[in-house]
C-alpha positions as CSV (number, residue, x, y, z in Angstrom):
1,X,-14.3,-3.9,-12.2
2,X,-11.9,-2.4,-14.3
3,X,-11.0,1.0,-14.0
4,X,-8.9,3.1,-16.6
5,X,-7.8,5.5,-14.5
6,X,-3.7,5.4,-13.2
7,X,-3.2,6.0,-9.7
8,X,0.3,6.8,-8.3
9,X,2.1,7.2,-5.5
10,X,2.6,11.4,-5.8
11,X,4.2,13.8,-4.2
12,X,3.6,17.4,-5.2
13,X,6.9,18.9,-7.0
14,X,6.7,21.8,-5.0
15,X,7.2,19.6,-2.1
16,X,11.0,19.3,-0.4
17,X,12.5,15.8,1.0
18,X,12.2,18.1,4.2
19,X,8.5,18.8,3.7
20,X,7.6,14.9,3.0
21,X,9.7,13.7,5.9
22,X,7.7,16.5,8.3
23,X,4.4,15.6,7.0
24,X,5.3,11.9,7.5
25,X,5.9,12.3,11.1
26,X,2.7,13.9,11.7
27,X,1.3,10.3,11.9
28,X,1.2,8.7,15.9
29,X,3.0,5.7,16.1
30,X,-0.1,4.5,17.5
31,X,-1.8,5.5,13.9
32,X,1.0,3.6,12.2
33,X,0.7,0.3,14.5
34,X,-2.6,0.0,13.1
35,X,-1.8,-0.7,9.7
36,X,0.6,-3.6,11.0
37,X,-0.8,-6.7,10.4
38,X,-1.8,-9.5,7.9
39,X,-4.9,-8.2,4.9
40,X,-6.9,-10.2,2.8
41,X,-8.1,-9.5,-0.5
42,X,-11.0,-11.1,-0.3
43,X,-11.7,-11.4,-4.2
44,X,-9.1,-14.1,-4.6
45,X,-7.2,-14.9,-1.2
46,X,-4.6,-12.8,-2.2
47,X,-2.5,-11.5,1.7
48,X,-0.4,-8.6,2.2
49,X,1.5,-8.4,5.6
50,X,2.7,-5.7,6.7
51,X,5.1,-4.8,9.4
52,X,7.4,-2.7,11.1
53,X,6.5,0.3,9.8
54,X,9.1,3.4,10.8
55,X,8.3,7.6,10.9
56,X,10.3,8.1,7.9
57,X,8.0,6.0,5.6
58,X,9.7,2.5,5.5
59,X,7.9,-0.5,5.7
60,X,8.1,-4.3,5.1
61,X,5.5,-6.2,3.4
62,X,5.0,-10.0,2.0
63,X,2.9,-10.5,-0.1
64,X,1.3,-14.0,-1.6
65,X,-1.1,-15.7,-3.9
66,X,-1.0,-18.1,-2.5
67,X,2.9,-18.8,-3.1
68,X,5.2,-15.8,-2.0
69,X,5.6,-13.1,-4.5
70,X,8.6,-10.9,-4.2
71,X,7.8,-7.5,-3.0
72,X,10.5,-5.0,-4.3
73,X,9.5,-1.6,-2.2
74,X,7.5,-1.1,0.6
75,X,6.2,2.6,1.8
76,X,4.2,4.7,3.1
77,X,2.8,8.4,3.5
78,X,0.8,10.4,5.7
79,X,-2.2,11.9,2.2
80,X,-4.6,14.3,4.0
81,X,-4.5,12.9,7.1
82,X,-4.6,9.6,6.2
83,X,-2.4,6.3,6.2
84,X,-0.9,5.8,2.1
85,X,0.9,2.6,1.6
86,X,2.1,1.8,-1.7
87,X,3.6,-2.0,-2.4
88,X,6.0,-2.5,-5.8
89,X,6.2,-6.0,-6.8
90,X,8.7,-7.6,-9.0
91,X,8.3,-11.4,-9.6
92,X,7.2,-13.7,-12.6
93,X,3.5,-11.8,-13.8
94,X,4.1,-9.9,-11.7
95,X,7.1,-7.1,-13.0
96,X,6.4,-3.4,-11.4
97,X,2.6,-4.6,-10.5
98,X,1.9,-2.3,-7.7
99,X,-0.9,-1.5,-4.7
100,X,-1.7,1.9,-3.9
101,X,-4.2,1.6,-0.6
102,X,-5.8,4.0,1.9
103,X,-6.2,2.8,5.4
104,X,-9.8,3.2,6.4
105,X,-9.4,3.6,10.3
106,X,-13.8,3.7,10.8
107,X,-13.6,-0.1,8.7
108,X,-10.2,-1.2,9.7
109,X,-9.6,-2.2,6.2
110,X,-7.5,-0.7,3.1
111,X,-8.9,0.4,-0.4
112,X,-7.5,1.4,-3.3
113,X,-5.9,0.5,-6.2
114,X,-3.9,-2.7,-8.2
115,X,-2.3,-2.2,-11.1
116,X,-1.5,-5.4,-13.1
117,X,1.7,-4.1,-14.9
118,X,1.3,-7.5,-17.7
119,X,-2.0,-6.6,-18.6
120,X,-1.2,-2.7,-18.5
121,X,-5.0,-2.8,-16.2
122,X,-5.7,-0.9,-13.2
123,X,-8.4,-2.9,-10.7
124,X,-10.4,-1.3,-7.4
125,X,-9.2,-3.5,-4.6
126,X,-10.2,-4.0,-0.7
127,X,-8.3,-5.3,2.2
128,X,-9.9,-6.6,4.9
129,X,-8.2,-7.1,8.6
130,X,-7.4,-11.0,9.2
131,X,-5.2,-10.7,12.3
């Protein structure tokens, strides 16, 4: 499915570093272990693994399909209550593509959005738990 709409990773500008950081560490590290992990995309094998994820928003991720692709910045954010984690790639056909996902705690899996920077295409994607 392909959507037109542009999602981003935003905070509001009347929103302070301070305010961010506070509403980041709202989140249980307990909450935050739970998005650790490796994800596939089931739609084409693609796997996201994410790891030691820290209060202040940092993050590691890997990402492949199925070779490595290089991920340039790792996040994520504490959006109404729930677990935001935005992945920037920067690799061949893959400059500035990025993954803006929800963590789903009920299905243990993230949704959201890819956006295919080549093609200028924003795509609904689902991650599903693989260990």
């Amino acid at each position: 499915m392909v959507l037109v709409v542009l999602v981003g990773f935003i905070v509001p500008s009347t929103c302070s570093a301070e305010d961010v950081k506070g509403h980041a560490m709202k989140v249980t590290r307990s909450e935050l272990k739970r998005v650790e992990g490796k994800w596939l995309r089931p739609d084409g094998g693609y796997v996201l693994e994410l790891s030691d994820a820290k209060p202040e928003g940092k993050l590691k991720a890997a990402y492949s399909n199925p070779q490595p692709i290089n991920v340039a910045k790792a996040e994520w954010r504490s959006m109404g209550g729930r677990i935001q984690v935005f992945v920037e790639l920067q690799d061949v056909n893959y400059p500035g593509s990025t993954y803006t996902l929800i963590y789903d705690t009920t299905k243990d899996r993230f949704e959201g959005y890819y956006y295919q920077a080549v093609m200028k295409q924003t795509f609904e994607v689902v991650f599903e738990r693989t260990k």
